[in-house]
MDAnalysis code that builds the backbone (N, CA, C; Angstrom):
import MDAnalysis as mda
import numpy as np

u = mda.Universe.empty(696, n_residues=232, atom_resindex=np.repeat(np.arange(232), 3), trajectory=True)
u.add_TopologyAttr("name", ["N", "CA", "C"] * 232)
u.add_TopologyAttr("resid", np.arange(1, 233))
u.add_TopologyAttr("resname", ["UNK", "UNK", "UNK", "UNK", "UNK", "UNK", "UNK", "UNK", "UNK", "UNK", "UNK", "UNK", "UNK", "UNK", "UNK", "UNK", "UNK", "UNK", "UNK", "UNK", "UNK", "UNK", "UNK", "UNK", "UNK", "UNK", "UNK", "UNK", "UNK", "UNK", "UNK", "UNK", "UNK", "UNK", "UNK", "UNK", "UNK", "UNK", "UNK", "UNK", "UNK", "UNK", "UNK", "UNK", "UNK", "UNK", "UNK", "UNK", "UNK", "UNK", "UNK", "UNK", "UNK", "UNK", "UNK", "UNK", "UNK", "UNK", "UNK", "UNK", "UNK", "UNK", "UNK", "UNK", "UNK", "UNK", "UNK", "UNK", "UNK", "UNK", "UNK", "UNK", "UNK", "UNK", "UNK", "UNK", "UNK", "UNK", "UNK", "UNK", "UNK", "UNK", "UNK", "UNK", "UNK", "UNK", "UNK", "UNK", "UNK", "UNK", "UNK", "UNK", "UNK", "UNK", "UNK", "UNK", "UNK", "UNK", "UNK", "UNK", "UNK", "UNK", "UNK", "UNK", "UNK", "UNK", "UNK", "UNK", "UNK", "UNK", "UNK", "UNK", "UNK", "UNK", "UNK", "UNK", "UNK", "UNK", "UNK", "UNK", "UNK", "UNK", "UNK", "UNK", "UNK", "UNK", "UNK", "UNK", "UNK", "UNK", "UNK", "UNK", "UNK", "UNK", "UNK", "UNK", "UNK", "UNK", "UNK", "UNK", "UNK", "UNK", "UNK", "UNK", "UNK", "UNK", "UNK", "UNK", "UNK", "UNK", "UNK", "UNK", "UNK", "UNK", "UNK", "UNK", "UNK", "UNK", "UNK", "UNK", "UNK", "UNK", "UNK", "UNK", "UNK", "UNK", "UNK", "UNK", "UNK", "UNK", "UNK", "UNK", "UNK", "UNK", "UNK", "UNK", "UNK", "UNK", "UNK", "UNK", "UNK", "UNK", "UNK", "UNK", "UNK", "UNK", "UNK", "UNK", "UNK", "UNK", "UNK", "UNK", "UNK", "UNK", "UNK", "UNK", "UNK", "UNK", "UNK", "UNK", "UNK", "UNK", "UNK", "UNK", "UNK", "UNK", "UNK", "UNK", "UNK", "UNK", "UNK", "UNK", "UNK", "UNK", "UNK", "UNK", "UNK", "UNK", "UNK", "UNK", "UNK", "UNK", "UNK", "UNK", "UNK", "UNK", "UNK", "UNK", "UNK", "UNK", "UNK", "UNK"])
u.atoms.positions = np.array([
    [-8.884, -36.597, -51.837],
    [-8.838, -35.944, -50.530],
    [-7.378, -35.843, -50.074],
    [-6.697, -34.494, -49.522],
    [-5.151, -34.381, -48.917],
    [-5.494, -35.372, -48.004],
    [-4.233, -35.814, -48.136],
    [-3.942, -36.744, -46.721],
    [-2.432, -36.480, -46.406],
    [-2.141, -37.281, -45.254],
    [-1.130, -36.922, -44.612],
    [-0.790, -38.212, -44.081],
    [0.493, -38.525, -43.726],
    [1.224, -39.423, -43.255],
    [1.920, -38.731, -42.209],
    [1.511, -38.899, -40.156],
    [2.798, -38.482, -39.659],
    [3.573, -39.317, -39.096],
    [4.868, -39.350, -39.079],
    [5.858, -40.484, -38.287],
    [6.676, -39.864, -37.828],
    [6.351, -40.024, -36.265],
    [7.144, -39.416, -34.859],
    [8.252, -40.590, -35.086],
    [9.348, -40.275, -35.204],
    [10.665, -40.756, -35.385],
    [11.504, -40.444, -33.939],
    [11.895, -41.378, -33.368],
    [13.162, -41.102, -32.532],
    [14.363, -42.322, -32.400],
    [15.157, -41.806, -33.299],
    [16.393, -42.940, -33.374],
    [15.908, -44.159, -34.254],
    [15.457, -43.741, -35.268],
    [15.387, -45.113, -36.250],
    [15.578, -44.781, -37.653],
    [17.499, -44.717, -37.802],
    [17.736, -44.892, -38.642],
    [17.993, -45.612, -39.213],
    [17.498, -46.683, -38.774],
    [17.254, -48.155, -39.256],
    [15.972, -48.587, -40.018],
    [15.265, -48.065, -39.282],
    [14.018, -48.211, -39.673],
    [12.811, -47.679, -40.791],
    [13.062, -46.146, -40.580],
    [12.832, -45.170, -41.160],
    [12.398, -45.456, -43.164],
    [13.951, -45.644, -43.411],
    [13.541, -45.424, -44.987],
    [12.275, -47.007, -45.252],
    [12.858, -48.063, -44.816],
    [11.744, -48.609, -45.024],
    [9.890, -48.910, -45.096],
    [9.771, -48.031, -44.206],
    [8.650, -47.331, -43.292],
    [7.995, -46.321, -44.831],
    [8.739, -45.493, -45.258],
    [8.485, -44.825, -46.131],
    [8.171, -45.051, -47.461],
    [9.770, -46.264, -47.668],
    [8.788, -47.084, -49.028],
    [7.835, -47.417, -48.955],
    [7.715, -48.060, -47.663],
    [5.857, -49.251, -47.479],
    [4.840, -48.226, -48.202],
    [5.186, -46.868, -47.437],
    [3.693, -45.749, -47.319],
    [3.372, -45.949, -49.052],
    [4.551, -45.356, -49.545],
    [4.770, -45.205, -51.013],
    [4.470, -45.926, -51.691],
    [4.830, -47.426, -51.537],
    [4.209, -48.348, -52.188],
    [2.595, -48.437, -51.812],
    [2.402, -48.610, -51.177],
    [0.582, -48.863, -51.150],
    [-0.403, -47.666, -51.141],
    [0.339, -46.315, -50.943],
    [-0.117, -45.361, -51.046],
    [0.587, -44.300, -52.301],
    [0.915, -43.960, -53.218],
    [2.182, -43.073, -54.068],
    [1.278, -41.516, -53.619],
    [-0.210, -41.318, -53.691],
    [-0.500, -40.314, -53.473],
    [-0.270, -38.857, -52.385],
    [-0.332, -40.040, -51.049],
    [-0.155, -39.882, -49.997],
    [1.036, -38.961, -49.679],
    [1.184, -38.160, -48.974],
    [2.178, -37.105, -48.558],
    [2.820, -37.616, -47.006],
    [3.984, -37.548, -47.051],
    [4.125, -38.433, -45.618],
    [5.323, -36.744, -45.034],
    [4.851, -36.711, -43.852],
    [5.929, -35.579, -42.914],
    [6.588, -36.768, -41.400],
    [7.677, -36.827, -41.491],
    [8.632, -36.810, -40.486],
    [8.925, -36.348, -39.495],
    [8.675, -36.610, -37.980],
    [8.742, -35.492, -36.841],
    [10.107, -36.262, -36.434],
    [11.395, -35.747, -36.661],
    [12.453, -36.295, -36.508],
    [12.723, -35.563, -34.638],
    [12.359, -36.424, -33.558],
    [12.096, -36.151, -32.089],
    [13.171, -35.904, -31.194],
    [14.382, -35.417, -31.891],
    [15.198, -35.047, -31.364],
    [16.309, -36.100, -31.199],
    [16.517, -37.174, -32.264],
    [17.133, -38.239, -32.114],
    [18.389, -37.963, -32.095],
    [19.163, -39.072, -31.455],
    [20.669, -38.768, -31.342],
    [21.149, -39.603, -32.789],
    [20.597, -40.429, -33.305],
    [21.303, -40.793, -34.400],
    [20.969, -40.866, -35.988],
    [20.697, -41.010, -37.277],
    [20.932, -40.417, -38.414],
    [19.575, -40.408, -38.781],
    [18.665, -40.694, -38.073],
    [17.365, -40.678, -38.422],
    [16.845, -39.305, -39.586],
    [17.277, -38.495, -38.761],
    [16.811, -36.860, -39.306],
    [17.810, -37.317, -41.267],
    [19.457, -37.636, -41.250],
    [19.946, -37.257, -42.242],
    [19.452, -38.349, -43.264],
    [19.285, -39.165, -42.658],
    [18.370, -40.704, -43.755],
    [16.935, -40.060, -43.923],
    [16.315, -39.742, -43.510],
    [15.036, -39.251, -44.077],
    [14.884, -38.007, -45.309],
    [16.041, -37.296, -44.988],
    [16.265, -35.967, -46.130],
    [16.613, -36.611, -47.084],
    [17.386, -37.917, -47.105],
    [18.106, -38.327, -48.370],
    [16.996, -39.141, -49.591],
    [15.697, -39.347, -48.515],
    [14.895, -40.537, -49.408],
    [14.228, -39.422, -50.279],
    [13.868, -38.287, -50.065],
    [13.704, -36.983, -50.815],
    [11.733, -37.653, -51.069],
    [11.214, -38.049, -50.039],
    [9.671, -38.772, -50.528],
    [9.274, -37.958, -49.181],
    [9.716, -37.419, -48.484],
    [8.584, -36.668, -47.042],
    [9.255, -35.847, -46.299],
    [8.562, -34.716, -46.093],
    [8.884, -33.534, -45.313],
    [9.249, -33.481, -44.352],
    [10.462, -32.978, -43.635],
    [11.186, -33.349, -42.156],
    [11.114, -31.990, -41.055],
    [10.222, -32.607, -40.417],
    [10.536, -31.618, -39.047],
    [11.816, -31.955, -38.095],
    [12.801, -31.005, -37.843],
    [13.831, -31.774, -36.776],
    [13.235, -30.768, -35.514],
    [12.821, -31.783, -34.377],
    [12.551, -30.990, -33.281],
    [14.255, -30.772, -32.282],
    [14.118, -29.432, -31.887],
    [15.789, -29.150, -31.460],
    [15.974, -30.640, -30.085],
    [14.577, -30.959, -29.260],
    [15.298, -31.389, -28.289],
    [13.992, -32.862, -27.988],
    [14.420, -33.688, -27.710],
    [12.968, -35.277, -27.533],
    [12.115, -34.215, -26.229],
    [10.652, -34.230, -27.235],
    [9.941, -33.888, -26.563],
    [8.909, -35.146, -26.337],
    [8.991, -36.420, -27.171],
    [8.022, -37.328, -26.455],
    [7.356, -37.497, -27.610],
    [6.524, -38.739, -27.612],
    [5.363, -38.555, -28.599],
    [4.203, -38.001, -28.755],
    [4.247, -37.092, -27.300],
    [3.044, -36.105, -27.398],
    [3.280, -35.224, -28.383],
    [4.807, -34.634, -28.078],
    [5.123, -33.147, -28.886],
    [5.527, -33.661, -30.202],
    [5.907, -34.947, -30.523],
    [6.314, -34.998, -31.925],
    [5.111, -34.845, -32.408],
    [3.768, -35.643, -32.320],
    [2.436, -36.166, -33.093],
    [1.805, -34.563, -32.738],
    [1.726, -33.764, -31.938],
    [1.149, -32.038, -31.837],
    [1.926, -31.483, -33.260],
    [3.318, -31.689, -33.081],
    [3.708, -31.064, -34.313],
    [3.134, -31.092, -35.589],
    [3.269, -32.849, -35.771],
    [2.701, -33.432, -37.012],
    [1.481, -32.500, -37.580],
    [0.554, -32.606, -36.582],
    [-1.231, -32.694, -36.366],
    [-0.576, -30.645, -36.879],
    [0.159, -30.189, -36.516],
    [0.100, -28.612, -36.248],
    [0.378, -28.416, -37.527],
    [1.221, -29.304, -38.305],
    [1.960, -29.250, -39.924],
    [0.777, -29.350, -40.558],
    [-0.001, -30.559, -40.393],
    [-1.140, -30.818, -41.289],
    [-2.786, -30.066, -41.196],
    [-2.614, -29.157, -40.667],
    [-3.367, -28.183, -40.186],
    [-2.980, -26.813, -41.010],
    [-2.273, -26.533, -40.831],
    [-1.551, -25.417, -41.616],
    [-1.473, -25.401, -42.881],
    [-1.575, -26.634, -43.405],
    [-1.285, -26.860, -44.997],
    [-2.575, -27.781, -45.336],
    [-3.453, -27.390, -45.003],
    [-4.750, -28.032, -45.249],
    [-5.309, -29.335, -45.516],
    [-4.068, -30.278, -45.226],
    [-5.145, -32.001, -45.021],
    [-6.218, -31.997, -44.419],
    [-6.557, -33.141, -45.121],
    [-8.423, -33.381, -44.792],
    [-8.413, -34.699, -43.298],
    [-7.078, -35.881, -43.580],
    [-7.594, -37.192, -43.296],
    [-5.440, -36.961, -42.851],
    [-5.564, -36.886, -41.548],
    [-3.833, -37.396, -40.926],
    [-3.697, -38.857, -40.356],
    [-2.451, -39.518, -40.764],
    [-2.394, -40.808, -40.328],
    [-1.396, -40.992, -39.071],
    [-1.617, -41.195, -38.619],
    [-0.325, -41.540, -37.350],
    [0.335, -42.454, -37.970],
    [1.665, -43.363, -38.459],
    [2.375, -44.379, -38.218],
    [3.671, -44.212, -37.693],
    [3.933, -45.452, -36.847],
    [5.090, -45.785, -36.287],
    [6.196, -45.869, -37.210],
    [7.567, -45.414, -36.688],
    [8.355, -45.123, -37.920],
    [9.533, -46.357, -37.416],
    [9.059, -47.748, -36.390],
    [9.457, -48.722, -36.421],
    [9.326, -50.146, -37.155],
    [8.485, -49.719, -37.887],
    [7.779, -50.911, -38.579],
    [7.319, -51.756, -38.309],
    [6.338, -51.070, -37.264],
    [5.218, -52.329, -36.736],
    [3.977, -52.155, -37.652],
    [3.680, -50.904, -38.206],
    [2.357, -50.590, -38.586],
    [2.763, -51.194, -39.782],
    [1.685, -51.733, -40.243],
    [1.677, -52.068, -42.131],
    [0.881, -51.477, -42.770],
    [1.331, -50.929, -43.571],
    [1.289, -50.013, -44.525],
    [-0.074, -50.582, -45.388],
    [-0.224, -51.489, -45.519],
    [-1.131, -52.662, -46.224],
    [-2.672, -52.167, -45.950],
    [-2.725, -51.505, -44.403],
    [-3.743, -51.734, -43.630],
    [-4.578, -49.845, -43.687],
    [-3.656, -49.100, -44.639],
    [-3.751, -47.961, -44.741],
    [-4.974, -47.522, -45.296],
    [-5.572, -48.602, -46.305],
    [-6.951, -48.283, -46.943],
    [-8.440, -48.572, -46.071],
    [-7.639, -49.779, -45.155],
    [-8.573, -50.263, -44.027],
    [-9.566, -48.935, -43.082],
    [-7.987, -48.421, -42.743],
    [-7.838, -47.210, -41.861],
    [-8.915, -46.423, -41.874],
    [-8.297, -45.966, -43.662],
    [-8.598, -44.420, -44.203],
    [-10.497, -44.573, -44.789],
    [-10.888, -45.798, -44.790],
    [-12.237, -45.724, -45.263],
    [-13.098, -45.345, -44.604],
    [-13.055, -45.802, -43.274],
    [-14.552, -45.343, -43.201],
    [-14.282, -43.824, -42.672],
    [-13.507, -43.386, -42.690],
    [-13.507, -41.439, -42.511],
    [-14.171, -40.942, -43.676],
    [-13.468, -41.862, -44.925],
    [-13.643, -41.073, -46.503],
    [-15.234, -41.401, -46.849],
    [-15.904, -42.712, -46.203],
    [-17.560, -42.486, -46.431],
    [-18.166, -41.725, -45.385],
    [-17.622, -40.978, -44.270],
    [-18.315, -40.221, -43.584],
    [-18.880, -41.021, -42.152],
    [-18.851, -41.862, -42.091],
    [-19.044, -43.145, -40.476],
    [-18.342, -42.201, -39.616],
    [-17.158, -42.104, -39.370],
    [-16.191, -41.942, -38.467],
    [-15.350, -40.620, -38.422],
    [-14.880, -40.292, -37.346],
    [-14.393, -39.275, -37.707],
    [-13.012, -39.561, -37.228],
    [-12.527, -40.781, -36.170],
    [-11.284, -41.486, -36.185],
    [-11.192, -42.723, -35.976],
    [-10.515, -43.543, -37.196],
    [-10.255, -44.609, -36.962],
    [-9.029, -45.413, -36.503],
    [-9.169, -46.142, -35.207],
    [-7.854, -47.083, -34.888],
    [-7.833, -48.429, -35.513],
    [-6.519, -48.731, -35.555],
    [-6.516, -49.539, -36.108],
    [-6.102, -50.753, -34.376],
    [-6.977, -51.757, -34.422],
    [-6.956, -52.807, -33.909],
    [-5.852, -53.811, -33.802],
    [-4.842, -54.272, -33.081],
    [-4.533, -56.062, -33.052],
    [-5.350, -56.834, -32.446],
    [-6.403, -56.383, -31.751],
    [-6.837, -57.330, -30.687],
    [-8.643, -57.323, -31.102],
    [-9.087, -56.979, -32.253],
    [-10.303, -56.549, -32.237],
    [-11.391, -58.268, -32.887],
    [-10.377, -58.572, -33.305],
    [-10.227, -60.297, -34.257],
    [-8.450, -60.902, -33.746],
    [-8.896, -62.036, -33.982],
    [-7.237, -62.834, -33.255],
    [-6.356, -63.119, -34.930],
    [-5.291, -62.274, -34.611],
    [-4.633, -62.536, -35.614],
    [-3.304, -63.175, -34.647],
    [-2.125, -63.156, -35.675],
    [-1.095, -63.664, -35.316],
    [0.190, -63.031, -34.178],
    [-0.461, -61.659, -34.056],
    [0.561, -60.708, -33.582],
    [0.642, -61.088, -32.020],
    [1.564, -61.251, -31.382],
    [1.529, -61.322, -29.718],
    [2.150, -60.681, -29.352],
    [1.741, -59.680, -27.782],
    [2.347, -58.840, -26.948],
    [2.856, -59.128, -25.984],
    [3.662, -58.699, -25.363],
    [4.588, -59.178, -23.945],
    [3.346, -58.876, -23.281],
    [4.156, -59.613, -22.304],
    [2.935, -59.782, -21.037],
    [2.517, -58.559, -20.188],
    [3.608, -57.829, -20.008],
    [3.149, -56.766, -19.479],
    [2.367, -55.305, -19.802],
    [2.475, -55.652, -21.195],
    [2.043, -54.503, -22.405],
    [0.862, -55.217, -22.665],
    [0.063, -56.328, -22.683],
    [-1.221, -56.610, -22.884],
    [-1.690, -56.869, -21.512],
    [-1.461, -56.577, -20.113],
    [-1.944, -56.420, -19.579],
    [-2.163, -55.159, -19.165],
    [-1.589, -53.950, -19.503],
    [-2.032, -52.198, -19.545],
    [-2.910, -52.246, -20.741],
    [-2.937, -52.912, -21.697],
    [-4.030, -52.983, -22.559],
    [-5.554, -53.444, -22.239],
    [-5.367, -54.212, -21.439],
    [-6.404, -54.732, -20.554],
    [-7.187, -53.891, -19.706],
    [-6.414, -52.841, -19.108],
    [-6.673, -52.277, -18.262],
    [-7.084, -50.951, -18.846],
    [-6.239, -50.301, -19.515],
    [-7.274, -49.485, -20.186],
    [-8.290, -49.424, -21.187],
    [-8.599, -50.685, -21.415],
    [-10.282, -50.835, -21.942],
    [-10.915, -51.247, -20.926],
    [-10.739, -51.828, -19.827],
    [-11.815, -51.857, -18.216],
    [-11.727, -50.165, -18.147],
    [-10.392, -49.519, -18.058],
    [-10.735, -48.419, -17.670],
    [-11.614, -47.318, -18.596],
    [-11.626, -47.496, -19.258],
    [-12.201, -46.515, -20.890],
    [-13.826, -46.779, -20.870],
    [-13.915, -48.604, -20.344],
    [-15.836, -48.767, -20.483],
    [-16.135, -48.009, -19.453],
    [-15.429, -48.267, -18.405],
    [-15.972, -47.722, -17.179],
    [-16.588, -46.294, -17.307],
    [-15.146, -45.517, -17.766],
    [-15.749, -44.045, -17.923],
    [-16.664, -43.965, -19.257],
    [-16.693, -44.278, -19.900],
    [-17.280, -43.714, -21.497],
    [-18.377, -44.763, -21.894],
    [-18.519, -45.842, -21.190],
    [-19.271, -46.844, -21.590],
    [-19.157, -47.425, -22.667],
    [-18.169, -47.474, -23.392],
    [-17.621, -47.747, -24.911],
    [-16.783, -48.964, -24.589],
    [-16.537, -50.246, -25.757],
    [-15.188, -50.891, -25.207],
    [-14.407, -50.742, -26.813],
    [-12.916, -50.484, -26.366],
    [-12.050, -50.397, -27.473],
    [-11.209, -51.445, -27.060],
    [-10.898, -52.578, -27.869],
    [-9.928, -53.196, -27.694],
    [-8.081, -52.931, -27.936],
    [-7.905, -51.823, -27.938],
    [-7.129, -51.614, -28.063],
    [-6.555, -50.424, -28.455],
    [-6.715, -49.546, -27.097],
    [-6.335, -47.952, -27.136],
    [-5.194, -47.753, -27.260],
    [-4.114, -48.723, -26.991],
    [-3.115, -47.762, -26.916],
    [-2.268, -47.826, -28.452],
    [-3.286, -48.588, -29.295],
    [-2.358, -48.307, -30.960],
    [-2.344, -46.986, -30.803],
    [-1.537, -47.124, -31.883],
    [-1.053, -45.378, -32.109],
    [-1.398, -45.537, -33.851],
    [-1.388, -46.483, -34.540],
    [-2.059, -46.610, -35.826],
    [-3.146, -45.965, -36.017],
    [-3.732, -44.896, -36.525],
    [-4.845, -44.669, -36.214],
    [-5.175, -43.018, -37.212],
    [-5.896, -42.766, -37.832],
    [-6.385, -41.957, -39.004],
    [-7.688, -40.994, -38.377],
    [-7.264, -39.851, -38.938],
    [-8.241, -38.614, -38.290],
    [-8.681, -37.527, -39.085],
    [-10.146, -37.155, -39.156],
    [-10.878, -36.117, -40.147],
    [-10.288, -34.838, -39.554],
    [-10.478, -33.775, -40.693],
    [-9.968, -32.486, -40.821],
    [-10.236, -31.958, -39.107],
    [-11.730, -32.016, -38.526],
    [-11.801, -31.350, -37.408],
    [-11.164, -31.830, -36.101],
    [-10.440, -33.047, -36.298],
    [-9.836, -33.818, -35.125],
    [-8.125, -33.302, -35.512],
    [-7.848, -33.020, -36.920],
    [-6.601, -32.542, -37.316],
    [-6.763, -31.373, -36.178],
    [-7.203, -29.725, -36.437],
    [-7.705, -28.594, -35.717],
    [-7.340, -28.657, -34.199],
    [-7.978, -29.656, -33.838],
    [-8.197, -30.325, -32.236],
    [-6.889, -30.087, -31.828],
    [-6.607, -31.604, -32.178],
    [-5.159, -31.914, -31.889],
    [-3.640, -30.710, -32.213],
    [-4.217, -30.011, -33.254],
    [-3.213, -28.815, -33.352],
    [-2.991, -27.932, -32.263],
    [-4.471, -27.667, -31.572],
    [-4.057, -27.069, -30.657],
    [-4.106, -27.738, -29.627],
    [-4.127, -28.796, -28.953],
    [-4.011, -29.447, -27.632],
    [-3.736, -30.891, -28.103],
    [-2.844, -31.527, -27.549],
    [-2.448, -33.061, -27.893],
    [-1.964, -33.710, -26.004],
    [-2.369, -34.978, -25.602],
    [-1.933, -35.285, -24.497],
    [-0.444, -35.368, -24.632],
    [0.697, -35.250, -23.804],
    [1.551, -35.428, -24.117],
    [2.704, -36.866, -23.821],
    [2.319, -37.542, -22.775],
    [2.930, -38.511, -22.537],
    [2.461, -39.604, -22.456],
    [2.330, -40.875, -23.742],
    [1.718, -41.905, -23.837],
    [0.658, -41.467, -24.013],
    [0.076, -40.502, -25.298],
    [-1.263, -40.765, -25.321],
    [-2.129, -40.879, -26.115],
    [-2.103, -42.407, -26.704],
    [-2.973, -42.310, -27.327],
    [-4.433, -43.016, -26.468],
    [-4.270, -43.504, -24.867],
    [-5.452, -43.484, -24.532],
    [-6.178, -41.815, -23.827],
    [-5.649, -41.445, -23.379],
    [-5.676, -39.791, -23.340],
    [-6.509, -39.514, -24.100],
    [-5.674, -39.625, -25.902],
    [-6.975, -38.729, -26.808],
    [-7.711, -39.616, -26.978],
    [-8.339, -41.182, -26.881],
    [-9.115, -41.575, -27.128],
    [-10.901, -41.053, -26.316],
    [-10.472, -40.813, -24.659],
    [-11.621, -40.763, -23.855],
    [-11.780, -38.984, -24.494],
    [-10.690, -38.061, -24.818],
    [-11.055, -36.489, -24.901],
    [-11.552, -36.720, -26.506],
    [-11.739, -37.208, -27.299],
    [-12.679, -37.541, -28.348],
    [-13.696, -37.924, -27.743],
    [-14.121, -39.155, -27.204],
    [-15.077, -39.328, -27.219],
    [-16.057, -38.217, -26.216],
    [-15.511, -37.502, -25.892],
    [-15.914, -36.833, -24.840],
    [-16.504, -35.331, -25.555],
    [-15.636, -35.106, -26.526],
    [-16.035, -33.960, -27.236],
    [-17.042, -34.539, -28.467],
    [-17.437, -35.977, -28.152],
    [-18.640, -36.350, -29.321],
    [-18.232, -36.537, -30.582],
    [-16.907, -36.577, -31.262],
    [-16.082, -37.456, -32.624],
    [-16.648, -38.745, -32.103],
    [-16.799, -39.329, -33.323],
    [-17.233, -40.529, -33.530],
    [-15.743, -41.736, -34.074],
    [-15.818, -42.477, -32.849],
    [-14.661, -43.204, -32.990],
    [-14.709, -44.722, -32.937],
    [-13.876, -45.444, -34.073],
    [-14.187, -46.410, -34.232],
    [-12.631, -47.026, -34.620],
    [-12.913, -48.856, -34.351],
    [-11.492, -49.354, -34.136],
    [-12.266, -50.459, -35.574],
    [-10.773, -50.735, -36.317],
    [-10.630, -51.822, -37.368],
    [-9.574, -53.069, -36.765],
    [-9.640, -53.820, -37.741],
    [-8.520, -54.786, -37.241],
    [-8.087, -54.382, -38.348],
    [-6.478, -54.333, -37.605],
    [-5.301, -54.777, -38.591],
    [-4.302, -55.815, -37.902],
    [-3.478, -56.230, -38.889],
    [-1.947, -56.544, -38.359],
    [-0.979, -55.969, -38.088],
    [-0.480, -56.262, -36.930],
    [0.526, -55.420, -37.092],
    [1.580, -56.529, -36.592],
    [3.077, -55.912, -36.807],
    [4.311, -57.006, -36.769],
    [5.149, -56.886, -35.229],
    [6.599, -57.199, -35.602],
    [6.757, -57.072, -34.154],
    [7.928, -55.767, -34.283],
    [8.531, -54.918, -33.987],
    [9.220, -53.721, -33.827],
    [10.476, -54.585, -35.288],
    [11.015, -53.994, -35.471],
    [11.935, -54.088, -36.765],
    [13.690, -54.379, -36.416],
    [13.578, -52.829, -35.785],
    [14.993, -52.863, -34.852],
    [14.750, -51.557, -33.884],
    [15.515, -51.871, -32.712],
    [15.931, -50.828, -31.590],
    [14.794, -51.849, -30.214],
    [14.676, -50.671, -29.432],
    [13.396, -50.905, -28.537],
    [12.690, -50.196, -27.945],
    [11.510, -50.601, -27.573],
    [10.618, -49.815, -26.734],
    [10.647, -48.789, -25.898],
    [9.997, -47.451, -25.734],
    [10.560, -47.259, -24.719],
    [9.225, -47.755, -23.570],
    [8.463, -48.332, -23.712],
    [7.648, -49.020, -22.748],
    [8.182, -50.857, -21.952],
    [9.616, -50.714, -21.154],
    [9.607, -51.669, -20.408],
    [9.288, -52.467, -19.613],
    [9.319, -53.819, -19.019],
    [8.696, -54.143, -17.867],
    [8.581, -52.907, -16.663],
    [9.922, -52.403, -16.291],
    [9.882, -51.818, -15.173],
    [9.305, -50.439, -15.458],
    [9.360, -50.030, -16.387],
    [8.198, -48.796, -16.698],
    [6.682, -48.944, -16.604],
    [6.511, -50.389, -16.721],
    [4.587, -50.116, -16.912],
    [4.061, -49.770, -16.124],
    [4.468, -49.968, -14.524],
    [3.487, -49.573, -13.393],
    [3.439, -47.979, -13.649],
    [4.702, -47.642, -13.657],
    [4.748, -45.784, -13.924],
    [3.535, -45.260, -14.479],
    [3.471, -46.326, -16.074],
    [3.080, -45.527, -17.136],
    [1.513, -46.279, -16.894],
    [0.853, -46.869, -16.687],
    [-0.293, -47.382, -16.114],
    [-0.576, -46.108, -14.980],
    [-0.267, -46.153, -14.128],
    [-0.436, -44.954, -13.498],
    [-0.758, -43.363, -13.411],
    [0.509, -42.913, -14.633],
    [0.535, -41.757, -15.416],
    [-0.558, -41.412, -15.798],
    [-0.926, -42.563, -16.730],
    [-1.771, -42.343, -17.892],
    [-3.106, -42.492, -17.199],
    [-3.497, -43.133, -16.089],
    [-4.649, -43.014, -15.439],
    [-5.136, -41.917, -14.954],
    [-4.220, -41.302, -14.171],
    [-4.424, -39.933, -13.460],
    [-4.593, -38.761, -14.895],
    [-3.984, -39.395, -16.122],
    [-4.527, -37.653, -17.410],
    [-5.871, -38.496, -17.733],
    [-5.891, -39.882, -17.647],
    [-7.582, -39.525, -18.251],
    [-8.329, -39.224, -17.609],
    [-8.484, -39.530, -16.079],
    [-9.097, -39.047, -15.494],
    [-9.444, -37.448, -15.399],
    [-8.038, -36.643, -15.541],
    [-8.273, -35.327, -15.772],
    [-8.881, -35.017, -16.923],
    [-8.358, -35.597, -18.383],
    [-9.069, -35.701, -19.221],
    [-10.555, -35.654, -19.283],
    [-10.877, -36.581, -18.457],
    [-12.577, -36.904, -18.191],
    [-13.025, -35.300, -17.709],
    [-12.678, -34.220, -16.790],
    [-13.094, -33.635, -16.014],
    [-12.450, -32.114, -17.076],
    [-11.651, -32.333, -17.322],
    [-11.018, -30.617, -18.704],
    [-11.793, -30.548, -19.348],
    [-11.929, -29.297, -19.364],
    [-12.231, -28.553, -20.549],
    [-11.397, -28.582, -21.773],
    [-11.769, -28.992, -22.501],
    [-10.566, -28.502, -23.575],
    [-11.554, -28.086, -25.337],
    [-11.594, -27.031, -26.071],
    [-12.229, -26.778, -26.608],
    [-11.674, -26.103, -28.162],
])
């Protein structure tokens, strides 16, 4: 089955080539594309050099909405079956890629996240980032009656018709709880795994203490719209 690897990149030219071996190593089949997000530093020229995945340079940071639309728009166009989201910081492990990609490939699911919080592993979150985690699974049962422990991975693997979807409409700011409730809403069948994941590699977040109220906020008011759009 095509598959796809996308990694919204912004400023990790640090990070990057490693990210790529991982894929490579546990995956060699696998096709990996690069949404290089408008970074100010060598990210875009270190990724051309590893000569293992296809580079989008977007002219200007549109966010991880518009990098992962791109991705989803690349792998649409060129006919993958099964797209992977990973972080191109090296939190995601690569290890966890078969975890991911199974139950799409027996037909269960039509997207799978990948979990830290679904079983207690070793990984710990700042305090203020597992408490918006908190909050949007109170907020997610509430509306959808579903509980996900953990919407806001961005780890997370998607069948050909959720590729389509997302090509043409992607939330754009912080969202991977966004597309979680507009899946379930359009009736994809969605399901969370545990994995591990590590702690960032190098650089930082752009989710700070003093950002979370913002982005707790933000992101409340699109699912809610979410809940109520059309989107088709």
């Amino acid at each position: 089955m095509k598959t796809l690897a996308i990694i919204p990149a912004y400023n990790e030219e640090k990070t990057i080539a490693g990210v790529v071996a991982s894929i490579k190593r546990e995956q060699p089949e696998m096709d990996i594309v690069i949404v290089n997000d408008g970074s100010s530093d060598r990210t875009s020229a270190v990724a051309r050099a590893l000569q293992h995945a296809a580079v989008i340079d977007l002219p200007v940071n549109l966010g991880i909405g518009g990098a992962m639309q791109t991705g989803y728009m690349y792998a649409a166009r060129n006919g993958y079956e099964i797209a992977i989201q990973i972080d191109a910081d090296g939190q995601h492990d690569p290890e966890a890629l078969t975890q991911i990609m199974e139950p799409i490939l027996t037909g269960h699911v039509d997207c799978c996240i990948g979990s830290r919080f679904l079983v207690k592993t070793a990984y710990r979150s700042a305090w203020n980032r597992r408490l918006g985690i908190l909050f949007f699974t109170w907020m997610i049962s509430w509306m959808i009656g579903k509980t996900f422990t953990d919407p806001t991975s961005g780890f997370r693997a998607v069948n050909r018709p959720i590729i389509e979807l997302f090509a043409r409409y992607y939330p754009e700011d912080y969202p991977e709880v966004e597309a979680v409730v507009l899946l379930e809403r359009q009736q994809f069948r969605v399901r969370e795994v545990s994995v591990l994941m590590h702690a960032r590699k190098a650089g930082q977040s752009s989710i700070t203490p003093v950002k979370s109220f913002y982005y707790m906020v933000k992101v409340s008011l699109a699912v809610c719209m979410t809940r109520i759009r059309n989107v088709s």
